[in-house]
C-alpha positions as CSV (number, residue, x, y, z in Angstrom):
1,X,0.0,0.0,0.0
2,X,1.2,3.4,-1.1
3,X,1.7,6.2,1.7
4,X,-0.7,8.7,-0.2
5,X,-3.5,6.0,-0.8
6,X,-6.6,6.1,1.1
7,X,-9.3,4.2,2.1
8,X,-13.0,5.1,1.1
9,X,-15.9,3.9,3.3
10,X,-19.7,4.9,3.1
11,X,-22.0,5.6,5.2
12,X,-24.8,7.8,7.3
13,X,-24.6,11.0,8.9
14,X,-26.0,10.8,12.2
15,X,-24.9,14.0,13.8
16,X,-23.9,17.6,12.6
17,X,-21.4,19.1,14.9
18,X,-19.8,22.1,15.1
19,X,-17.8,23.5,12.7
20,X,-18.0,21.9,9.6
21,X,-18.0,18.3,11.1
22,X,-20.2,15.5,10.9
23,X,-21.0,12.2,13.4
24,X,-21.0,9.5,10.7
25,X,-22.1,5.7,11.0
26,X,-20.3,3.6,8.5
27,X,-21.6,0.6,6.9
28,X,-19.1,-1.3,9.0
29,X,-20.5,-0.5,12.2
30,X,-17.9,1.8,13.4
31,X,-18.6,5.3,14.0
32,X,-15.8,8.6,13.1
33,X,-15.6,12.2,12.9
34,X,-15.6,13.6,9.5
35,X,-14.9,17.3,8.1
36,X,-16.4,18.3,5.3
37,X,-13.8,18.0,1.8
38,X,-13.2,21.9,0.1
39,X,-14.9,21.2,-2.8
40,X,-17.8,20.3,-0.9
41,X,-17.8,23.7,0.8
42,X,-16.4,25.7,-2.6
43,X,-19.7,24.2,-4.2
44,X,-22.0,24.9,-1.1
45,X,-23.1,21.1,-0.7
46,X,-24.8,20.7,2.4
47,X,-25.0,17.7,4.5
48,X,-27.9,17.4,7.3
49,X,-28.5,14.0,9.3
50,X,-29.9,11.4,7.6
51,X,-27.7,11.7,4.6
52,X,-25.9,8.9,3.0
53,X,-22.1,10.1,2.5
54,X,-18.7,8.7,0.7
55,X,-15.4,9.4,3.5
56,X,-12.0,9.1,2.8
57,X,-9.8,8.0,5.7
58,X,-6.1,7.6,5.9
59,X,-5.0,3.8,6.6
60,X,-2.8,5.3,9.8
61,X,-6.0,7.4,11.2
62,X,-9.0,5.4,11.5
63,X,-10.9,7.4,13.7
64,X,-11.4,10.5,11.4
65,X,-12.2,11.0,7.6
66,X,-12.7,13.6,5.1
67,X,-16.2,13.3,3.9
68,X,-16.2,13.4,0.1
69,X,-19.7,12.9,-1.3
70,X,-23.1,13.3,-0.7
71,X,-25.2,10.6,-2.0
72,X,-28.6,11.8,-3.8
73,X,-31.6,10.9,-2.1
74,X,-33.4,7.6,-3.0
75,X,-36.6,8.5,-1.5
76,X,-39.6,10.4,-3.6
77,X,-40.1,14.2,-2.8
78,X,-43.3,15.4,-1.2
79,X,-46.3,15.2,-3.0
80,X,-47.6,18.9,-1.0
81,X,-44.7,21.0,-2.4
82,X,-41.9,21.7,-4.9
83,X,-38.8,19.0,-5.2
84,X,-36.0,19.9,-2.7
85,X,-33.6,22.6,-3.9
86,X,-36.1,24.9,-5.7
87,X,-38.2,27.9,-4.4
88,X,-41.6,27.6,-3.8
89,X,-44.2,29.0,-6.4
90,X,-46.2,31.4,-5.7
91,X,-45.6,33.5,-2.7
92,X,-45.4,37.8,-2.3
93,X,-43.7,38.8,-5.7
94,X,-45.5,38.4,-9.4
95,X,-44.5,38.9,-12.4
96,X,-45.5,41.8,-14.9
């Protein structure tokens, strides 16, 4: 094993602490401390409990991770309002 390889696990967020770290629950049954990866906070990705994640973990550091993606959600949207990520229709402005 190369010095610079890592070791990706997935799993579910269980916790948001502060800053910019999670509580995750990996598939394995073990549970770390991840921070979120840059271009996860240069894109603006947010992570809330309940999501499925990707971590990357050094091989010498098993107790903390990097987490790296942010699995799409599996589960239909609401039937009572718009898909998650996009406004609301309607509301206090209209359009000429």
């Amino acid at each position: 094993m190369a010095k610079e390889e890592l070791i990706q696990f997935e799993g579910l967020v269980t916790e948001i602490l502060p800053d910019a770290r999670y509580r995750v629950q990996l598939d394995t049954g073990h549970e770390i401390v991840a921070y979120t990866a840059g271009k996860m906070k240069k894109n603006r990705i947010k992570t809330l409990a309940g999501d499925r994640v990707t971590i990357e973990m050094s091989p010498y550091d098993l107790e903390k991770g990097r987490l790296i993606f942010r699995h799409k959600d599996e589960r239909p949207s609401s039937p009572g309002g718009p898909p998650r990520g996009q406004p609301p229709r309607g509301g206090q402005f209209r359009r000429r």
